[in-house]
C-alpha positions in Angstrom: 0.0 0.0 0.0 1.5 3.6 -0.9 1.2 6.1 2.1 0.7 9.6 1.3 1.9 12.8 3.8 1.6 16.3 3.1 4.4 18.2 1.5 3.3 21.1 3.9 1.6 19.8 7.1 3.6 16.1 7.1 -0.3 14.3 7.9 -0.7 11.4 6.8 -3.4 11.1 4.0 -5.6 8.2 3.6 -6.1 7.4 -0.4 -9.3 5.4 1.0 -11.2 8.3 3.0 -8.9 12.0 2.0 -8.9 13.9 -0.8 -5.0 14.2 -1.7 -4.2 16.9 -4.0 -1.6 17.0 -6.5 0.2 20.3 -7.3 2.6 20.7 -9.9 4.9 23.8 -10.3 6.8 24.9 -13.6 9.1 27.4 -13.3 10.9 28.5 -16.5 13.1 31.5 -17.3 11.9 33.9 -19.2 14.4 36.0 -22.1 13.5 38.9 -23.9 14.0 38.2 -27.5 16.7 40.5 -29.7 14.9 43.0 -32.0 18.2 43.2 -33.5 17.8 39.6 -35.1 15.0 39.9 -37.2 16.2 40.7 -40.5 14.0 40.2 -43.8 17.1 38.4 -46.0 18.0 35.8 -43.2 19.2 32.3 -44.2 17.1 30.2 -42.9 19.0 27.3 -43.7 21.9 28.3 -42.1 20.3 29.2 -39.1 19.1 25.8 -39.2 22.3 23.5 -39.6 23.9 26.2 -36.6 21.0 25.1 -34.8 21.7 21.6 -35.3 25.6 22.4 -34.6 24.6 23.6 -31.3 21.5 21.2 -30.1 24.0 19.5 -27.3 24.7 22.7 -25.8 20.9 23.5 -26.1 20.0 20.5 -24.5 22.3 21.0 -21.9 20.3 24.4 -21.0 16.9 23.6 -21.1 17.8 20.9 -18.2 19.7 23.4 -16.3 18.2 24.4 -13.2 18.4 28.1 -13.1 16.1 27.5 -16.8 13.9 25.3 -15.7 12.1 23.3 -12.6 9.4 21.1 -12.5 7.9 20.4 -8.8 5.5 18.4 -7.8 4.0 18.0 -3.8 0.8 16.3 -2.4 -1.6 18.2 -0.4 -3.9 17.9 2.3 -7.5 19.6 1.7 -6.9 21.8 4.5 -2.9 22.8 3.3 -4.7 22.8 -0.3 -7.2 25.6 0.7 -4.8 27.5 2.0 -2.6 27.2 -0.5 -5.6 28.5 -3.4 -6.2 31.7 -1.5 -2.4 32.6 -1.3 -0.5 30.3 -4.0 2.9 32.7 -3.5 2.2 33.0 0.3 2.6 36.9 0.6 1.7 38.1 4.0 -2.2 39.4 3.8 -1.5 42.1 6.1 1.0 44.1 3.6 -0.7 43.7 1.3 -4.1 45.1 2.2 -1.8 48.3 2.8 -2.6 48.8 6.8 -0.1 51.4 8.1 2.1 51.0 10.7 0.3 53.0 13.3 
């Protein structure tokens, strides 16, 4: 039998009687691209075979970690609820503004 906990809370859920909850997180870097490179007479062939010249060092950067992360946790309903209302879990307080009076 495969026992469940919450990646938040550490309670055990039961797959027989508890909703578990499965939430995945991408993260992916994000470029700006160069305005500079787009030029009408471009050879799109040799852009190509460069491409192809270069596809080990491209593969090599898409499964870098500072480009990409894939995360995946298991929930409680309770640590799932919370976790809907404030995914990036910024304090409430700021930002409803009060000040510090």
């Amino acid at each position: 039998m495969i026992r469940y906990t919450c990646d938040r809370c550490k309670r055990d859920i039961d797959p027989s009687t508890d909703l578990r909850y499965i939430v995945t997180v991408e993260i992916e870097a994000a470029g700006e691209a160069d305005v500079t490179d787009l030029v009408d007479e471009v050879d799109h062939l040799e852009e190509l075979q460069e491409m192809l010249q270069a596809s080990d060092e491209i593969c090599a950067a898409v499964f870098d970690d500072d480009l990409y992360q894939r995360k995946q946790f298991d929930l409680c309903k309770c640590c799932f609820q919370q976790y809907i209302r404030n995914p990036l879990a910024r304090d409430t307080s700021a930002a409803m503004g009060y000040s510090k009076n």
